[in-house]
C-alpha positions in Angstrom: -39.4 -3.3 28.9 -40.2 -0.2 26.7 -37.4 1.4 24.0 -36.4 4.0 26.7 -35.5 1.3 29.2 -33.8 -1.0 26.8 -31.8 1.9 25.5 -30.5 2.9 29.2 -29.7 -0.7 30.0 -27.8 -1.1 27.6 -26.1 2.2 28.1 -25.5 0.8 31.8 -24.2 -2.4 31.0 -21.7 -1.0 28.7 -20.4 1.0 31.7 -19.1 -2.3 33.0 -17.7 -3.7 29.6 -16.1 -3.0 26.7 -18.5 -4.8 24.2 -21.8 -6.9 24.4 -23.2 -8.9 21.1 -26.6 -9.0 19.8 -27.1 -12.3 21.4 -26.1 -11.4 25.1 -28.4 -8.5 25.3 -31.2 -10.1 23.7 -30.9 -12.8 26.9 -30.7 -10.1 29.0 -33.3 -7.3 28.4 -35.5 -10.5 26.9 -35.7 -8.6 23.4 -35.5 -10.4 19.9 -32.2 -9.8 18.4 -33.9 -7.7 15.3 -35.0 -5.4 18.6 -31.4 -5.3 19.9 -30.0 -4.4 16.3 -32.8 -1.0 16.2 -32.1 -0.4 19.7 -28.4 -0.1 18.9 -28.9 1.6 16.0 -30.5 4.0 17.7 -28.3 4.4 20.2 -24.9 4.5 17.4 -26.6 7.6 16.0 -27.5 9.7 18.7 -23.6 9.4 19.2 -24.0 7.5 22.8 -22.9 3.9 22.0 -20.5 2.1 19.0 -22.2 -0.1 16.5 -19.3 -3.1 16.1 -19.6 -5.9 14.0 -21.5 -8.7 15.9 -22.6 -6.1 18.8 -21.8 -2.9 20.1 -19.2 -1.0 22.1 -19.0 2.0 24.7 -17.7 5.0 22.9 -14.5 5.6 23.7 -11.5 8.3 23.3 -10.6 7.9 19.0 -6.6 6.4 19.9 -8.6 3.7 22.0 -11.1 2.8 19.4 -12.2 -0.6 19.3 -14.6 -0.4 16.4 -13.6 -1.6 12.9 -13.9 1.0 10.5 -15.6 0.2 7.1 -12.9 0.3 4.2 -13.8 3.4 2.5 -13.6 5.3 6.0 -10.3 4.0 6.4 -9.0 4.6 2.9 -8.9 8.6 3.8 -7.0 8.4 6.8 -3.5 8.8 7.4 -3.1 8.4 3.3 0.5 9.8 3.5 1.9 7.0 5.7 -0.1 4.3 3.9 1.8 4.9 1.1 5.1 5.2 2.0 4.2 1.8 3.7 3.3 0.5 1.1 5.6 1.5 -1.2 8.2 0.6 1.2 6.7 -3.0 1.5 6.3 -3.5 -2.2 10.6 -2.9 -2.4 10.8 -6.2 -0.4 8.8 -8.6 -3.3 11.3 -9.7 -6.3 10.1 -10.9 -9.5 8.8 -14.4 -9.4 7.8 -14.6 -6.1 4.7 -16.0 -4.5 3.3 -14.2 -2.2 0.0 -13.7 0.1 -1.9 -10.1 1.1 -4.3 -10.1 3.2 -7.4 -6.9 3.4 -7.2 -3.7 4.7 -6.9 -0.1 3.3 -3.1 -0.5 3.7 -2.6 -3.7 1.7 -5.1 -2.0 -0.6 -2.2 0.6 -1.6 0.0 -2.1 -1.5 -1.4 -4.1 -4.3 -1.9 -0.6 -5.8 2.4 -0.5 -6.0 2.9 -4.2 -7.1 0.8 -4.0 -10.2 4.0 -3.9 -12.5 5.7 -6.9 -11.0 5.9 -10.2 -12.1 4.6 -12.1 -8.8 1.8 -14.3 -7.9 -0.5 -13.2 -5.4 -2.7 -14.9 -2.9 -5.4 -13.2 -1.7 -8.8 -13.5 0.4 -9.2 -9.5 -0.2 -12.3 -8.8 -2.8 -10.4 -5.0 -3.2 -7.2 -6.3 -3.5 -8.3 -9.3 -5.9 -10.3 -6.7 -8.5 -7.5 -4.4 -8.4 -4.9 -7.0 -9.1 -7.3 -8.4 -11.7 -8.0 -5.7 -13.8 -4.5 -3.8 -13.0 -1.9 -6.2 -13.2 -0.8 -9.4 -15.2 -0.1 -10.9 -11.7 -0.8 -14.5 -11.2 -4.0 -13.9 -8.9 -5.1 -16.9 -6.6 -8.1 -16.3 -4.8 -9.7 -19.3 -2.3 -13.3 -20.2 -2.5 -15.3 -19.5 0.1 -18.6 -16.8 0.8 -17.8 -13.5 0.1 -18.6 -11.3 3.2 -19.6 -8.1 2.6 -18.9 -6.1 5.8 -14.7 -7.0 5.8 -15.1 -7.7 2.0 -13.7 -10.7 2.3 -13.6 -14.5 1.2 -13.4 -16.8 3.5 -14.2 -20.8 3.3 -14.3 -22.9 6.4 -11.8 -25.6 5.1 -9.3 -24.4 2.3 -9.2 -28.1 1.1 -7.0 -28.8 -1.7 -6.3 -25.7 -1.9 -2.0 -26.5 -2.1 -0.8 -22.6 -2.3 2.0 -21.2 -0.3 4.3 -18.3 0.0 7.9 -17.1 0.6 6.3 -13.5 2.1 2.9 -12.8 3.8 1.8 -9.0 4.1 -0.5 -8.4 6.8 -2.6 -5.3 8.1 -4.2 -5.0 11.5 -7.4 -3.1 12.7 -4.5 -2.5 15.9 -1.3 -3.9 16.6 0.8 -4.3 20.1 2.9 -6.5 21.9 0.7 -9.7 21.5 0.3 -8.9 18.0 -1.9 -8.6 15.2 -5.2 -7.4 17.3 -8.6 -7.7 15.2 -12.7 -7.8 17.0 -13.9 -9.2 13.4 -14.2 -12.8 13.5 -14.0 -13.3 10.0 -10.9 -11.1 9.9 -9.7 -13.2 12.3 -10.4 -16.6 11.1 -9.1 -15.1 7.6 -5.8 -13.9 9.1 -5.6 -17.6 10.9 -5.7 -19.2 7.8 -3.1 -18.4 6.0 -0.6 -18.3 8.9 1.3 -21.8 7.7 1.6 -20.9 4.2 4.3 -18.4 4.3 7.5 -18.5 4.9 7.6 -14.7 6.6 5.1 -12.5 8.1 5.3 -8.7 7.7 2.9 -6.2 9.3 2.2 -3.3 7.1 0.2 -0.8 9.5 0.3 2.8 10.1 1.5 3.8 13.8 -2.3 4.8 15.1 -3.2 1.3 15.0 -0.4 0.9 17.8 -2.9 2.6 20.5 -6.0 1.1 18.8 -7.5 -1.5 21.4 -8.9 -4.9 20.1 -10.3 -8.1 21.8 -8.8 -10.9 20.0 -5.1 -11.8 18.7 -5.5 -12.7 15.4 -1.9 -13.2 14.7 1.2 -14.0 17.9 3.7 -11.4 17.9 5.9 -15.0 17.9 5.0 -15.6 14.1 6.0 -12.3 13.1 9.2 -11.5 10.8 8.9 -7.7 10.3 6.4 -4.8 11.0 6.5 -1.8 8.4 4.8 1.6 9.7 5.6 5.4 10.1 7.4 7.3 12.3 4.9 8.0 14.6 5.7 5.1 16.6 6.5 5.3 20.1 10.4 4.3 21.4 9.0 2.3 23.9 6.7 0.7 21.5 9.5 0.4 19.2 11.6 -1.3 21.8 8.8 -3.7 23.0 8.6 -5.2 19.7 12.3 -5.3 19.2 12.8 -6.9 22.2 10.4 -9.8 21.0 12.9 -10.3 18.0 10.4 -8.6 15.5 12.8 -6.3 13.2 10.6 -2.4 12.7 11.1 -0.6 9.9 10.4 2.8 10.0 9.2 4.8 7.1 7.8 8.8 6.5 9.4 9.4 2.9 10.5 7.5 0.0 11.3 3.4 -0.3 14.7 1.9 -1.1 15.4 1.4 -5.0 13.2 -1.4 -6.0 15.1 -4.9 -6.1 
């Protein structure tokens, strides 16, 4: 099977499904996987398929996106309702506090508004962890682990003695719904797993496109989740659906409350 043929199978197959990894369509179009990675390469920049972490995707309409977008990509959208997420989040942590953030553009500007406080702060973010480093006199606690590069994140199979927890977690999502916190990353979502039993609440801090942003995996059950902060761009009937779960949605376009 020449490049042309490989290409248009795997345009075909993708017709059918809404991702295929590196591994499955090596099997199929009996290619090496270092084949299937220039193949889809390729394909990502003629603009015909979406190159995913692990695979690739069909391309799809923007509010349906499943792809993960690199961190410095997301950190110039939706700016304005970042922050005022962020801020808004940061008016929940008092002084003394322990506390867990996980990555994400979102909890980026977060860490960005909690430099001043006197918190400790558990992360697995590398952004979040130089920030809060160099920033801040926060007690920083960061797990071991291998650093990957594509989430920028740490993550260690077995946290060990590790004996951290927290009273708040804040959370962002690649896309958020019903189910919950939605993520096609593995890592991200082995990462978000982790930390799940070490604090006491769980609040989402996520803009309202990632509410019609379609992923494959729930990294996080809606039933686990105390509070979801985002912007006013939210539907009423998504508003509703998370309500009626028992999650509490705070809206927010402008400024925070005064800062306990």
């Amino acid at each position: 099977m020449n490049e042309f043929e490989r290409e248009q199978a795997i345009i075909d197959f993708l017709k059918d499904h809404t991702f295929a990894s590196v591994r499955d369509l090596g099997q199929i179009l009996e290619a090496s996987d270092a084949t299937i990675r220039r193949d889809i390469a390729k394909l990502d920049g003629k603009g015909l398929v979406l190159k995913v972490f692990g695979g690739v995707a069909p391309i799809i309409d923007t509010k349906s996106d499943r792809s993960a977008k690199p961190f410095a990509e997301n950190k110039v959208r939706n700016v304005k309702q970042k922050r005022a997420i962020a801020k808004y989040a940061a008016s929940l942590c008092e002084d003394g506090e322990a506390i867990i953030v996980h990555g994400g553009t979102t909890a980026y500007m977060f860490a960005e508004e909690i430099v001043s406080k006197h918190l400790k702060v558990i992360t697995n973010s590398m952004p979040v962890a130089a920030l809060l480093w160099e920033k801040s006199k926060i007690n920083l606690v960061v797990p071991g682990g291998e650093l990957y590069r594509e989430p920028e994140l740490f993550y260690g199979r077995d946290l060990g003695d590790f004996d951290h927890f927290a009273s708040k977690s804040f959370i962002g999502a690649q896309a958020f719904g019903p189910e919950g916190i939605m993520e096609s990353n593995p890592v991200l979502i082995k990462g978000i797993r982790q930390f799940l039993d070490r604090a006491d609440q769980i609040n989402i801090i996520c803009d309202s496109s990632k509410f019609a942003i379609k992923a494959r995996i729930v990294a996080c059950p809606i039933s686990r989740i105390s509070t979801v902060i985002t912007d006013s761009g939210i539907t009423d009937q998504m508003k509703h659906a998370l309500e009626d779960k028992g999650v509490k949605v705070i809206v927010t376009d402008g400024e925070p409350p005064e800062a306990k």
